[in-house]
N, CA, C, O and CB atoms as a CASP TS submission, in Angstrom:
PFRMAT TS
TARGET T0000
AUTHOR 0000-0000-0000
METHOD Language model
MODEL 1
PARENT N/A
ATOM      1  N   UNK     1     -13.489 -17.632 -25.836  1.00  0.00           N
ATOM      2  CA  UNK     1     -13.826 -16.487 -26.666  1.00  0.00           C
ATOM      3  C   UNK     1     -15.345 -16.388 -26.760  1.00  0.00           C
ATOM      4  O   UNK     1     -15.823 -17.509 -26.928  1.00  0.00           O
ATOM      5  CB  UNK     1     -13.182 -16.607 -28.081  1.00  0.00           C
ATOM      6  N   UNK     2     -16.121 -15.575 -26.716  1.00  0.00           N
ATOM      7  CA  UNK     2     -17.223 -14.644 -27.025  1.00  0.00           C
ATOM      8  C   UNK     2     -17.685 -15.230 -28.204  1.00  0.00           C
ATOM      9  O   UNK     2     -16.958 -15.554 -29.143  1.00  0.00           O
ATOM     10  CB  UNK     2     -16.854 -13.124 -27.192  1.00  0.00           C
ATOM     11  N   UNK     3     -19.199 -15.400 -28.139  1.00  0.00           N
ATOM     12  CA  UNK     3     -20.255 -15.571 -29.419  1.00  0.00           C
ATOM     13  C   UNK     3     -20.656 -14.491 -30.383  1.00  0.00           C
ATOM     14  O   UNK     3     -21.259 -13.466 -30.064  1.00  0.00           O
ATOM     15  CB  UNK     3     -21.540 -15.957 -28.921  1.00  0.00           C
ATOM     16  N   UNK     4     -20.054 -14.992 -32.246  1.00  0.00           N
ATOM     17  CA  UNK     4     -20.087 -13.474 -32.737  1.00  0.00           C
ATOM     18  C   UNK     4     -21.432 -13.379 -33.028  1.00  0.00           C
ATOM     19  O   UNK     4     -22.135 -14.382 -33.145  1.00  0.00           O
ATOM     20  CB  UNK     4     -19.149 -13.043 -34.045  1.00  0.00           C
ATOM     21  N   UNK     5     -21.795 -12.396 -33.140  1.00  0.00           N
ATOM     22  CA  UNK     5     -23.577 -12.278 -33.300  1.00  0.00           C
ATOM     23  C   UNK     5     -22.899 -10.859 -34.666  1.00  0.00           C
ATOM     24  O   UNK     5     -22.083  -9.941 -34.588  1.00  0.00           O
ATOM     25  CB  UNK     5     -24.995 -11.496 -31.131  1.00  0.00           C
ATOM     26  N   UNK     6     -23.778 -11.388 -35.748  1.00  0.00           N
ATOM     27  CA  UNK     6     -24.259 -10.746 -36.872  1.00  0.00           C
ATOM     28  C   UNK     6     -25.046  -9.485 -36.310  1.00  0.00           C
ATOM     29  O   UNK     6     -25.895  -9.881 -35.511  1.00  0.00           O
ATOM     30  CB  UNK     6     -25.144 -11.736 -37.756  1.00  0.00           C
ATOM     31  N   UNK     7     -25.056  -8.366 -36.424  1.00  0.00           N
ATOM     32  CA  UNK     7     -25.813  -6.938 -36.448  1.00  0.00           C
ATOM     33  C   UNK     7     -26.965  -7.017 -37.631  1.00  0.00           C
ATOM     34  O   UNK     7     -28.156  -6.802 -37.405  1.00  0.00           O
ATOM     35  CB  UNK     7     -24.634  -5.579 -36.815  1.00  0.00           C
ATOM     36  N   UNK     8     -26.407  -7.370 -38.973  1.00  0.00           N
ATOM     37  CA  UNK     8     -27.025  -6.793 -39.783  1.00  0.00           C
ATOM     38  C   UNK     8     -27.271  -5.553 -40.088  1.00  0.00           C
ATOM     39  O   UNK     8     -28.100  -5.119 -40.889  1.00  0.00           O
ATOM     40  CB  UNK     8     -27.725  -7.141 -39.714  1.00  0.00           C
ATOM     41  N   UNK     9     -26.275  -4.800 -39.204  1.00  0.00           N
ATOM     42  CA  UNK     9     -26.601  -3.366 -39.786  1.00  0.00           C
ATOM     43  C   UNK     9     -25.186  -2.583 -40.238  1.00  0.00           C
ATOM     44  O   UNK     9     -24.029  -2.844 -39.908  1.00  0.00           O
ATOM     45  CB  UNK     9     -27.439  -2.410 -38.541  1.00  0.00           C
ATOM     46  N   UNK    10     -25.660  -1.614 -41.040  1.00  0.00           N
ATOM     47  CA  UNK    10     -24.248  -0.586 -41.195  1.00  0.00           C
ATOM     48  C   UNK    10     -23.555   0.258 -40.083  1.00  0.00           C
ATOM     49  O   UNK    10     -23.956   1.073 -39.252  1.00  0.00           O
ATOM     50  CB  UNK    10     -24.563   0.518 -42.164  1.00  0.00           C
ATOM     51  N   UNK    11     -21.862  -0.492 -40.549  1.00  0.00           N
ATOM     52  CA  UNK    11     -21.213   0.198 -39.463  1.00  0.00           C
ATOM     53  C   UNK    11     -19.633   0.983 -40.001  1.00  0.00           C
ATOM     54  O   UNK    11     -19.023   0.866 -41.064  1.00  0.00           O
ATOM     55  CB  UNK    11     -20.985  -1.038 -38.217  1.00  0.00           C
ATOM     56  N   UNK    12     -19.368   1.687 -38.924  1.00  0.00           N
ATOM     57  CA  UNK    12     -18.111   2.723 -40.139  1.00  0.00           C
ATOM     58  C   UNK    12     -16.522   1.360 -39.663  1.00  0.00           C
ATOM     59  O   UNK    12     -15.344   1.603 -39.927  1.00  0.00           O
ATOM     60  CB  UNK    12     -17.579   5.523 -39.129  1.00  0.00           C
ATOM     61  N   UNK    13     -16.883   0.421 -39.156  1.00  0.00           N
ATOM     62  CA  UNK    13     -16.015  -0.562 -38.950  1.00  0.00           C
ATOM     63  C   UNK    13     -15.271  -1.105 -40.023  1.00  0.00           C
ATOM     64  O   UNK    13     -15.757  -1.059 -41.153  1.00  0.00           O
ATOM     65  CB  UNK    13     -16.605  -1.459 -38.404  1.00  0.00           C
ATOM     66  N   UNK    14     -14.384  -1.510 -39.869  1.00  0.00           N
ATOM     67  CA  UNK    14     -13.754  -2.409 -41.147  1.00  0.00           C
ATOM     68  C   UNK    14     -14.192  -4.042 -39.954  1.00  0.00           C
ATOM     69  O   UNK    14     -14.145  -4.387 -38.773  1.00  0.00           O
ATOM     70  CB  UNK    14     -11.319  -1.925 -41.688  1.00  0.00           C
ATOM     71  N   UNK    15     -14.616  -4.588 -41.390  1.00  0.00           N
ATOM     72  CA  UNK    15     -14.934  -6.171 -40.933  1.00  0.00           C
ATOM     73  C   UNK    15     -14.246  -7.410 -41.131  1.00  0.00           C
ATOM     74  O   UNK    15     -13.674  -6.833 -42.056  1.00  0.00           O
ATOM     75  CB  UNK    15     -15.998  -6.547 -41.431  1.00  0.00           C
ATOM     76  N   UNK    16     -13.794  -8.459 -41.150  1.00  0.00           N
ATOM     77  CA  UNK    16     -12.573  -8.974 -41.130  1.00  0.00           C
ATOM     78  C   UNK    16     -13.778  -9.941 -42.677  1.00  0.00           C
ATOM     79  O   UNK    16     -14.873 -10.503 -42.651  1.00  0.00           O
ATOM     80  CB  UNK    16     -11.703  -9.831 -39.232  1.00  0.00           C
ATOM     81  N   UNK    17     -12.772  -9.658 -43.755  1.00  0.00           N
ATOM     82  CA  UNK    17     -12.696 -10.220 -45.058  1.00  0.00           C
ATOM     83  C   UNK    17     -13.436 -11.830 -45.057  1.00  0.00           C
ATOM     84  O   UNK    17     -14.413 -12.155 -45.732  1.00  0.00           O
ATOM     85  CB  UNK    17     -11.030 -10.232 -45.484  1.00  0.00           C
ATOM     86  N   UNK    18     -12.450 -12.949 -43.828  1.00  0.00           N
ATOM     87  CA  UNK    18     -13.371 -14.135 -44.366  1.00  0.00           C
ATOM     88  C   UNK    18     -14.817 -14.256 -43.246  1.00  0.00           C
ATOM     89  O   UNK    18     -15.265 -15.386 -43.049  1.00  0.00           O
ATOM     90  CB  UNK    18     -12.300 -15.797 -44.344  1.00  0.00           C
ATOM     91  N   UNK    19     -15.247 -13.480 -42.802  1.00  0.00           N
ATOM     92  CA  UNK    19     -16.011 -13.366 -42.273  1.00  0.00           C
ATOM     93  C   UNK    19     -17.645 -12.872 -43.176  1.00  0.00           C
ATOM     94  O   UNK    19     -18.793 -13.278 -42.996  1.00  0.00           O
ATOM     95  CB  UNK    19     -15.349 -12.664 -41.374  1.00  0.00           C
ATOM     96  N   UNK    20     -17.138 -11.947 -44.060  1.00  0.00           N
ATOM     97  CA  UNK    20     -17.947 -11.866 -44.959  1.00  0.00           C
ATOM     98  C   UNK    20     -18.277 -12.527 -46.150  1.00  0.00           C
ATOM     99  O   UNK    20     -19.268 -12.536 -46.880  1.00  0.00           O
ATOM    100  CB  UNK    20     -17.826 -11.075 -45.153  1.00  0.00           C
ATOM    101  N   UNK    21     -16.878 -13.231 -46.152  1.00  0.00           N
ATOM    102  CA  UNK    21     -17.113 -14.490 -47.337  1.00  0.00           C
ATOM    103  C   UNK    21     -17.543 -15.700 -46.583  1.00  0.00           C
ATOM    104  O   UNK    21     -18.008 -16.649 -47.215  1.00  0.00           O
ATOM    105  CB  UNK    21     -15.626 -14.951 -48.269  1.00  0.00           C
ATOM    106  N   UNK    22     -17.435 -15.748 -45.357  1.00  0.00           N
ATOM    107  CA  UNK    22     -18.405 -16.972 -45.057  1.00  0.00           C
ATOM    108  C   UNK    22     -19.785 -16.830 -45.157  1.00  0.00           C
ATOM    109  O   UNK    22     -20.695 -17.655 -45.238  1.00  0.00           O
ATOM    110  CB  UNK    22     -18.256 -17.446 -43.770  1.00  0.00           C
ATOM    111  N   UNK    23     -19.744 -15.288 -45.126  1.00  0.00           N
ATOM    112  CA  UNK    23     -21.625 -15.981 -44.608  1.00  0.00           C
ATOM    113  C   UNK    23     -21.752 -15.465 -46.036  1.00  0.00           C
ATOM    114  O   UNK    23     -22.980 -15.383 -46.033  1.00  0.00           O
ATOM    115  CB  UNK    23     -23.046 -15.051 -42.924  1.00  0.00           C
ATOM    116  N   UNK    24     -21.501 -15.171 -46.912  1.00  0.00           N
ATOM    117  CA  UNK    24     -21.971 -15.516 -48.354  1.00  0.00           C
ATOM    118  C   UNK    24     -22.229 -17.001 -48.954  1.00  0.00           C
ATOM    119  O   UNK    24     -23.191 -17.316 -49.655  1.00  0.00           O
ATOM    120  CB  UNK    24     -20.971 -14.963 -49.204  1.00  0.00           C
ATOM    121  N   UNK    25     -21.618 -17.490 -48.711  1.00  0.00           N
ATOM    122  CA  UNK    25     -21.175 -19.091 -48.798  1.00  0.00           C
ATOM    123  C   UNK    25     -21.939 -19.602 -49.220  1.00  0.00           C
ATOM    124  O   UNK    25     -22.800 -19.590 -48.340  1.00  0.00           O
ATOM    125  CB  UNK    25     -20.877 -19.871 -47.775  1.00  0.00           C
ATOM    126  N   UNK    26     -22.348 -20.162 -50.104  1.00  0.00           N
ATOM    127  CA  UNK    26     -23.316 -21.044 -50.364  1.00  0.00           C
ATOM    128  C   UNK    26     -24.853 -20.300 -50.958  1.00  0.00           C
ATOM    129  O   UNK    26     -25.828 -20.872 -51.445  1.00  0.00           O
ATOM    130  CB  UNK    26     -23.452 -21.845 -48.982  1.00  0.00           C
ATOM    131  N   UNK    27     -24.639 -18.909 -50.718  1.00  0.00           N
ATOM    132  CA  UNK    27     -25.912 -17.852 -51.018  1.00  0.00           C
ATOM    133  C   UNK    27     -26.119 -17.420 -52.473  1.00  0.00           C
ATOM    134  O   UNK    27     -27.242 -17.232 -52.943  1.00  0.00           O
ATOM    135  CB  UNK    27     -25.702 -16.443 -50.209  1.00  0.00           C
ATOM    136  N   UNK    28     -24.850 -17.254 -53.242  1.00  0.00           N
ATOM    137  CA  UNK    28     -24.469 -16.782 -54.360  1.00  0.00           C
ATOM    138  C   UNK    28     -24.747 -17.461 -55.776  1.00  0.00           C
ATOM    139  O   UNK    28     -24.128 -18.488 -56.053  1.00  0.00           O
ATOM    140  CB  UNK    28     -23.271 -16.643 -54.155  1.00  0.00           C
ATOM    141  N   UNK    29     -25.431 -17.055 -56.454  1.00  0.00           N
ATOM    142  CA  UNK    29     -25.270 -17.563 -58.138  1.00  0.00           C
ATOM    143  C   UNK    29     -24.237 -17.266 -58.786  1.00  0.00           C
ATOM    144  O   UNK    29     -24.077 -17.822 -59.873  1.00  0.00           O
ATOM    145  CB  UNK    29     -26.220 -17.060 -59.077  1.00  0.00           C
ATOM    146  N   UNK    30     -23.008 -16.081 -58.191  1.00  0.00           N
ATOM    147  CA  UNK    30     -21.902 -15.570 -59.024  1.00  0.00           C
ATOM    148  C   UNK    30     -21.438 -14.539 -58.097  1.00  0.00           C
ATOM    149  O   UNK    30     -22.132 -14.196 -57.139  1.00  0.00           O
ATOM    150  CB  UNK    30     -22.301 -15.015 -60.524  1.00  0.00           C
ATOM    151  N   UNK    31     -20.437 -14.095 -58.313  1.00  0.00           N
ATOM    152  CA  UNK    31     -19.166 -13.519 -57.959  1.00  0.00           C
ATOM    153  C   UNK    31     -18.172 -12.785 -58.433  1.00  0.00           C
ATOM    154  O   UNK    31     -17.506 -13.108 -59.416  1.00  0.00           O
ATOM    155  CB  UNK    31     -18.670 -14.144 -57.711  1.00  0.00           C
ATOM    156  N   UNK    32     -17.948 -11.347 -57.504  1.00  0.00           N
ATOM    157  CA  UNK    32     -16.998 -10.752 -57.778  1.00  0.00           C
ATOM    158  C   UNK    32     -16.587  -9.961 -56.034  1.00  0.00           C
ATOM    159  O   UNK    32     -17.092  -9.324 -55.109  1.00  0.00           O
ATOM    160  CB  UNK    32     -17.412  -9.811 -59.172  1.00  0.00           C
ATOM    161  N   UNK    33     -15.249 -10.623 -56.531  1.00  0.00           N
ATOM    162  CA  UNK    33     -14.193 -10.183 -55.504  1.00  0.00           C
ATOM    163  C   UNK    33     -13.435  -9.481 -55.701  1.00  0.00           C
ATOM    164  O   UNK    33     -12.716  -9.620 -56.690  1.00  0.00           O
ATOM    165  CB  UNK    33     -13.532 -10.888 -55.051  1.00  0.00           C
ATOM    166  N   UNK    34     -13.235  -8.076 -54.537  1.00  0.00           N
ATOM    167  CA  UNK    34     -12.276  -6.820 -55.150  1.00  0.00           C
ATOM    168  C   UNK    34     -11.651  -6.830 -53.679  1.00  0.00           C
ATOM    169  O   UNK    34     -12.201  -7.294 -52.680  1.00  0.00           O
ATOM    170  CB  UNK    34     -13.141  -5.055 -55.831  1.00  0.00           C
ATOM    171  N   UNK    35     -10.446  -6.252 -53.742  1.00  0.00           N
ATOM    172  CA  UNK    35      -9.751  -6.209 -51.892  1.00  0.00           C
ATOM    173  C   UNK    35      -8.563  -6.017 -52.519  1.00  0.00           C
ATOM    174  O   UNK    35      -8.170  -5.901 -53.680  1.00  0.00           O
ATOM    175  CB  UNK    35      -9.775  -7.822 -50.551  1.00  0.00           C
ATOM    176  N   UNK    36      -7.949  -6.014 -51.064  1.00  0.00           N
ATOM    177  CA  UNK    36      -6.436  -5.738 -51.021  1.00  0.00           C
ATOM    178  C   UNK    36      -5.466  -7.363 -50.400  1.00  0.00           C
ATOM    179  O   UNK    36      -5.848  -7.504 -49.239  1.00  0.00           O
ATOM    180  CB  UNK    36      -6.242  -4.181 -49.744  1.00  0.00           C
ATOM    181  N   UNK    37      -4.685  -8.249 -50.660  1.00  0.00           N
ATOM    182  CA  UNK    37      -4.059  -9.039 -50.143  1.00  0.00           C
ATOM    183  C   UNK    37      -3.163  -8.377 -48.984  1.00  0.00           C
ATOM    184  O   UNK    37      -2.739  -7.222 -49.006  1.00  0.00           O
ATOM    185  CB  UNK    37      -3.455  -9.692 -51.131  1.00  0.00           C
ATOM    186  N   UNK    38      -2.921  -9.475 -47.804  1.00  0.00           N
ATOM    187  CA  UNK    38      -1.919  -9.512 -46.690  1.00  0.00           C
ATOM    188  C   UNK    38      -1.185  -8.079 -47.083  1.00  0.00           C
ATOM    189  O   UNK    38      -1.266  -7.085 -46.362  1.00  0.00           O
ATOM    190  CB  UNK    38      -0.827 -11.014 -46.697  1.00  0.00           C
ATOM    191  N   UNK    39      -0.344  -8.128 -48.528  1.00  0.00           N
ATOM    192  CA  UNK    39       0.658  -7.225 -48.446  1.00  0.00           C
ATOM    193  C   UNK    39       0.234  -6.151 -49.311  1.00  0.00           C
ATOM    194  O   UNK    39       1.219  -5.702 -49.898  1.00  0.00           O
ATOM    195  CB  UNK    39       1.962  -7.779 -48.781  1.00  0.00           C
ATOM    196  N   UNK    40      -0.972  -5.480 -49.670  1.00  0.00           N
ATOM    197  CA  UNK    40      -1.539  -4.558 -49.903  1.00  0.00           C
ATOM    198  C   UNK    40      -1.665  -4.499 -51.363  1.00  0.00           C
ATOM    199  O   UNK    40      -1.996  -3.487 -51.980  1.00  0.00           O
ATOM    200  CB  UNK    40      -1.017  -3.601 -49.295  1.00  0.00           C
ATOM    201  N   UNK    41      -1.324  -5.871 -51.991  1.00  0.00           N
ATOM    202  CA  UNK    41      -1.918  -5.518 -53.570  1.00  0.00           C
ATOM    203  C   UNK    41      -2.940  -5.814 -54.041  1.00  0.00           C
ATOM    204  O   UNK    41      -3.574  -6.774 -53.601  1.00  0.00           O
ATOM    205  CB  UNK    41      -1.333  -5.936 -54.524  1.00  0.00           C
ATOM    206  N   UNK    42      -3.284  -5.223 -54.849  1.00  0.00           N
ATOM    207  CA  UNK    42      -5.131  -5.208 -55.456  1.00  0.00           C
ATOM    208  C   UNK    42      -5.237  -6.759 -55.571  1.00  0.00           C
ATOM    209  O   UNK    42      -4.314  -7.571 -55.648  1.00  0.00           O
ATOM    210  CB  UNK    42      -5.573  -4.275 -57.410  1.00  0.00           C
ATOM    211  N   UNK    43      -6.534  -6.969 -55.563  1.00  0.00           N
ATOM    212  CA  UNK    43      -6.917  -8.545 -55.541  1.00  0.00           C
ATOM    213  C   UNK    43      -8.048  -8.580 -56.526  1.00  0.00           C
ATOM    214  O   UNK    43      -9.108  -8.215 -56.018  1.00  0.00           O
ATOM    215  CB  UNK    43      -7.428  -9.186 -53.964  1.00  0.00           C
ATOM    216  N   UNK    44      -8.142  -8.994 -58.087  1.00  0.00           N
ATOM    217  CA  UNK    44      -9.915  -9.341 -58.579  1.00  0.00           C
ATOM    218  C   UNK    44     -10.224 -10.276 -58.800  1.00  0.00           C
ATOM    219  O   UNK    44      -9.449 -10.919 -59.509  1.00  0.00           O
ATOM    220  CB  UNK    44     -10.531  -8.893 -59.641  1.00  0.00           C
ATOM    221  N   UNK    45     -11.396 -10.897 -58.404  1.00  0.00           N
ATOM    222  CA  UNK    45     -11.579 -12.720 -59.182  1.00  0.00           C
ATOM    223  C   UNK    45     -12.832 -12.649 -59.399  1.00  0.00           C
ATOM    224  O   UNK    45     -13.465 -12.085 -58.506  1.00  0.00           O
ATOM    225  CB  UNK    45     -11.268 -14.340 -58.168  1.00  0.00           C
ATOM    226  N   UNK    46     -13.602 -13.148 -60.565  1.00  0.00           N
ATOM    227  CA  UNK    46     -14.817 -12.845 -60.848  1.00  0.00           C
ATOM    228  C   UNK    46     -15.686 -14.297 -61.315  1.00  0.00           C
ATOM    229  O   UNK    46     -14.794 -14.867 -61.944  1.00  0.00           O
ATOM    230  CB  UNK    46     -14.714 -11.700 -61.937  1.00  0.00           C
ATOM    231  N   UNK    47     -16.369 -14.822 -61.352  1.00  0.00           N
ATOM    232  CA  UNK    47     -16.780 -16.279 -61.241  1.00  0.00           C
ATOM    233  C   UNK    47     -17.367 -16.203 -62.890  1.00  0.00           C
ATOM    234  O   UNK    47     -17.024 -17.081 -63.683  1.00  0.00           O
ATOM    235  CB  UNK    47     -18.091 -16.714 -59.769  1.00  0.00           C
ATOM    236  N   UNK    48     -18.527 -14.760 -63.433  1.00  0.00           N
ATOM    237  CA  UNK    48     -19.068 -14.569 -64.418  1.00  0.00           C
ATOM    238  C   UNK    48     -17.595 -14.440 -65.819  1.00  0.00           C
ATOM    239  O   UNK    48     -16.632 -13.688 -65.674  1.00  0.00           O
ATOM    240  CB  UNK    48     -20.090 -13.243 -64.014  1.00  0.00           C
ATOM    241  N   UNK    49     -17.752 -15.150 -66.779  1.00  0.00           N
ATOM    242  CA  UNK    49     -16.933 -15.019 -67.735  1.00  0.00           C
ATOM    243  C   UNK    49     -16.993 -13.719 -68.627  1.00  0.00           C
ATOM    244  O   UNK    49     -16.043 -13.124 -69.135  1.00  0.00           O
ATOM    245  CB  UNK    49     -17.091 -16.106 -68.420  1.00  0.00           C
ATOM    246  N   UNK    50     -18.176 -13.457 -68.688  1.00  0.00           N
ATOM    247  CA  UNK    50     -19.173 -12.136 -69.633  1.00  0.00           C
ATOM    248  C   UNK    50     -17.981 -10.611 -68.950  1.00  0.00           C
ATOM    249  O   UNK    50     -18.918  -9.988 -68.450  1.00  0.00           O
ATOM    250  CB  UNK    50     -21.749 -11.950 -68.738  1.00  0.00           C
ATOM    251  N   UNK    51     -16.848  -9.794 -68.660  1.00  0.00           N
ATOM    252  CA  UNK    51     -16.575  -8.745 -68.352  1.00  0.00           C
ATOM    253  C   UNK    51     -17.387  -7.903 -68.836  1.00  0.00           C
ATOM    254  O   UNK    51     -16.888  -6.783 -68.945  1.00  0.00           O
ATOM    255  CB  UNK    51     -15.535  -8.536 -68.545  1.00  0.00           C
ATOM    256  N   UNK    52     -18.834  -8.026 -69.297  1.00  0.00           N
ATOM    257  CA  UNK    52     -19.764  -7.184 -69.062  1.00  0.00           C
ATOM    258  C   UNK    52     -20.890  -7.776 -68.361  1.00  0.00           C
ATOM    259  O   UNK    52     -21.639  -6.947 -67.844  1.00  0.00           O
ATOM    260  CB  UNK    52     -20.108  -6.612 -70.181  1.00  0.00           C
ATOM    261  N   UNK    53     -21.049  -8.405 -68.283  1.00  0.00           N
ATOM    262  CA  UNK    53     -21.620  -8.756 -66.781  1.00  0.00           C
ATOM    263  C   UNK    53     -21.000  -8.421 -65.169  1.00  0.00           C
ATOM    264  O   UNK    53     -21.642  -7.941 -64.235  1.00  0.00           O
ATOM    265  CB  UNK    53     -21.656 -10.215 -66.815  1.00  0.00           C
ATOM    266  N   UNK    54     -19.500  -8.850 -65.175  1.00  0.00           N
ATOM    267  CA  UNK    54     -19.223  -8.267 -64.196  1.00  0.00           C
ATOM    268  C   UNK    54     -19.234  -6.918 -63.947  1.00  0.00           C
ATOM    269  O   UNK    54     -19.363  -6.555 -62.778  1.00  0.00           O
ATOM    270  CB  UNK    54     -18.375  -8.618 -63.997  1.00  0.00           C
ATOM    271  N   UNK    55     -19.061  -5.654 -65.313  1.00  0.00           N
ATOM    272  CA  UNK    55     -18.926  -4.216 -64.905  1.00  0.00           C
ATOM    273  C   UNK    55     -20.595  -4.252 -64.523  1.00  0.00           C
ATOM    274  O   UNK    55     -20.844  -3.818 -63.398  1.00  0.00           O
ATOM    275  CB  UNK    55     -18.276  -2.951 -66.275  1.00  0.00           C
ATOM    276  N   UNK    56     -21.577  -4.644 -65.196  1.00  0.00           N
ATOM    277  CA  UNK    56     -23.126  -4.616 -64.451  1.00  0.00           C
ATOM    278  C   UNK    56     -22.832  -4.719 -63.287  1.00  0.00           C
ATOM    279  O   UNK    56     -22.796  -3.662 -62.658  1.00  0.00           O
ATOM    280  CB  UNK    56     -24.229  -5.724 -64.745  1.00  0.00           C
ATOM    281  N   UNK    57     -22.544  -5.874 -62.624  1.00  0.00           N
ATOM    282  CA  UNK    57     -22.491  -5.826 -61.237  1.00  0.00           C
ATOM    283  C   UNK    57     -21.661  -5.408 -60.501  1.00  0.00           C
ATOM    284  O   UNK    57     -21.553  -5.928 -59.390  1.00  0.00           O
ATOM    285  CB  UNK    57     -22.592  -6.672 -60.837  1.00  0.00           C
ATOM    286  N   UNK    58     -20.662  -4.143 -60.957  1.00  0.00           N
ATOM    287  CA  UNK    58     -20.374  -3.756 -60.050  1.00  0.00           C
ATOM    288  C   UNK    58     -20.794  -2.365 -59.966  1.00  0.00           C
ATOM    289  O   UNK    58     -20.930  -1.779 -58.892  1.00  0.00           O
ATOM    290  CB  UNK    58     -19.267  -4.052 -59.908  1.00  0.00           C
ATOM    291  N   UNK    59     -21.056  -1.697 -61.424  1.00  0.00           N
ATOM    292  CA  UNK    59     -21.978  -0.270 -61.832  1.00  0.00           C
ATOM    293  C   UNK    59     -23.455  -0.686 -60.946  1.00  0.00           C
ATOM    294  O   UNK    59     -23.937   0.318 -60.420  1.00  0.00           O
ATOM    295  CB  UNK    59     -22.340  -0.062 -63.993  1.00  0.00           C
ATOM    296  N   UNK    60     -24.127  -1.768 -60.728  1.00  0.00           N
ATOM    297  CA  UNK    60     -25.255  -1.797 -59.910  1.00  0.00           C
ATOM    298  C   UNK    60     -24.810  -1.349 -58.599  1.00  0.00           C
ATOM    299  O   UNK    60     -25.234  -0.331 -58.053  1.00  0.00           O
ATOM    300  CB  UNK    60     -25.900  -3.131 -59.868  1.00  0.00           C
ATOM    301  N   UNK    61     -23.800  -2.268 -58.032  1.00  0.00           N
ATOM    302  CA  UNK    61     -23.696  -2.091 -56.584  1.00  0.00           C
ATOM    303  C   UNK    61     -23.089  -0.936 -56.489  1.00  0.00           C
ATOM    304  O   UNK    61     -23.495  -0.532 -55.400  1.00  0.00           O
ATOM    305  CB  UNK    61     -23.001  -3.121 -55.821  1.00  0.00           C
ATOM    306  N   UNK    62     -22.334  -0.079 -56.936  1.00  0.00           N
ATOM    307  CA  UNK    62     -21.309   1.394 -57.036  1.00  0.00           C
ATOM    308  C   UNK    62     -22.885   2.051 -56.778  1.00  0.00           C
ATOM    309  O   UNK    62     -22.983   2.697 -55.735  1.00  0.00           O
ATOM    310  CB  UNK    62     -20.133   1.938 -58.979  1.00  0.00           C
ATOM    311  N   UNK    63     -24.030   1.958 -57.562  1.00  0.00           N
ATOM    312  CA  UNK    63     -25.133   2.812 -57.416  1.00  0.00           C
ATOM    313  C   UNK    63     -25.910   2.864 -55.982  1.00  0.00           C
ATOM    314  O   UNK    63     -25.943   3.917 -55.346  1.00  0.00           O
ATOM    315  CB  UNK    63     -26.050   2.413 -58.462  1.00  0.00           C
ATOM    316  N   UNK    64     -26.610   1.525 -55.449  1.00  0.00           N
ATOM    317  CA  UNK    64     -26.476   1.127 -54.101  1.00  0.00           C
ATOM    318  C   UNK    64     -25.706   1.472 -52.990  1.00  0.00           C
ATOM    319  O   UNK    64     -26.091   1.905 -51.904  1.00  0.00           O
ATOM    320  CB  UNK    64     -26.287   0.197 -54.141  1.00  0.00           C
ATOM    321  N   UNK    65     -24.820   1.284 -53.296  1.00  0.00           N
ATOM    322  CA  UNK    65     -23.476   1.985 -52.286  1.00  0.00           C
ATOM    323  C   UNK    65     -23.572   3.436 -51.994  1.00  0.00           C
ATOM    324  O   UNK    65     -23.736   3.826 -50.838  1.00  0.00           O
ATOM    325  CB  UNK    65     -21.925   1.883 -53.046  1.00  0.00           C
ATOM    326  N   UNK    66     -23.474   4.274 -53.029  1.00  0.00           N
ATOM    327  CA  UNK    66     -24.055   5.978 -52.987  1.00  0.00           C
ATOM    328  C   UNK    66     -25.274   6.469 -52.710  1.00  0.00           C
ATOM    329  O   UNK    66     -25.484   7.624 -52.339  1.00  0.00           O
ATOM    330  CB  UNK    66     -23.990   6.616 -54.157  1.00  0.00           C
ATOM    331  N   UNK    67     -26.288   5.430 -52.915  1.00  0.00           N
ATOM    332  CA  UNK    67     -27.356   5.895 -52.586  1.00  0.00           C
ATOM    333  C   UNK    67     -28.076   5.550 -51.176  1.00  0.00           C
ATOM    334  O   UNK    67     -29.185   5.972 -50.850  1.00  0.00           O
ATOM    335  CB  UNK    67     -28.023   5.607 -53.571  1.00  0.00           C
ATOM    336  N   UNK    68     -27.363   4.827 -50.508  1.00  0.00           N
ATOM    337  CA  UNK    68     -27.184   4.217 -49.259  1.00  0.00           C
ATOM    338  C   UNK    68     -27.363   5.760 -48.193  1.00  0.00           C
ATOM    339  O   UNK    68     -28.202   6.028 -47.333  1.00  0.00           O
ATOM    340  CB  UNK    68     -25.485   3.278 -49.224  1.00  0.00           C
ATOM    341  N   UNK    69     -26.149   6.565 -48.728  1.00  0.00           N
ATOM    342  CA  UNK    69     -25.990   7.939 -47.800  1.00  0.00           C
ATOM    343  C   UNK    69     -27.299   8.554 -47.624  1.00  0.00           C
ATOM    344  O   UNK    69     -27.501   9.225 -46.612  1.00  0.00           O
ATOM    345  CB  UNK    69     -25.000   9.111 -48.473  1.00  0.00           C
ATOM    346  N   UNK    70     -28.348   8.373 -48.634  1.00  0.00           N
ATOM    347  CA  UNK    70     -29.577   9.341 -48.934  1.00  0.00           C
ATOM    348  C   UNK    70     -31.243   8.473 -47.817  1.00  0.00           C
ATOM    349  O   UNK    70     -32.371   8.880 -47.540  1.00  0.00           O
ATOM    350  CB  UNK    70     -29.853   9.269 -51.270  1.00  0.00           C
ATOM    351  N   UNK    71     -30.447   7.159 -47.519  1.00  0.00           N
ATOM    352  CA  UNK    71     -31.161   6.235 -46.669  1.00  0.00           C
ATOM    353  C   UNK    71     -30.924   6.791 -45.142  1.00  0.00           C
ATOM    354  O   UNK    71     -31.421   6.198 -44.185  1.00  0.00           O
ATOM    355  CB  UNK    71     -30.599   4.656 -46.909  1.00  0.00           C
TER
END
């Protein structure tokens, strides 16, 4: 099999899930995980105890994400 090489850039691809949790790995002070499991049910796990800390981080990144299009 073929050597995966990281892009680093945006793509309209879907990317395979532990692939992006690997290379987080070890990068992170905290965590929040949103997805779908194998059989398509919602998935959340959040590392921060504060549920207002986690809506911060995800109202930050929701902002990032939209404003991405204007990049």
């Amino acid at each position: 099999m073929g050597e995966v090489v990281n892009l680093g850039c945006v793509t309209k691809l879907d990317l395979p899930a532990d692939r992006i949790l690997e290379a987080a790995a070890g990068k992170l002070e905290g965590v929040v995980i949103m997805g779908y499991d194998k059989d398509g049910n919602e998935y959340f796990a959040s590392s921060y105890a504060d549920g207002g800390d986690t809506l911060w981080l995800l109202e930050r990144s929701k902002l990032k994400l939209l404003r991405m299009a204007d990049e």
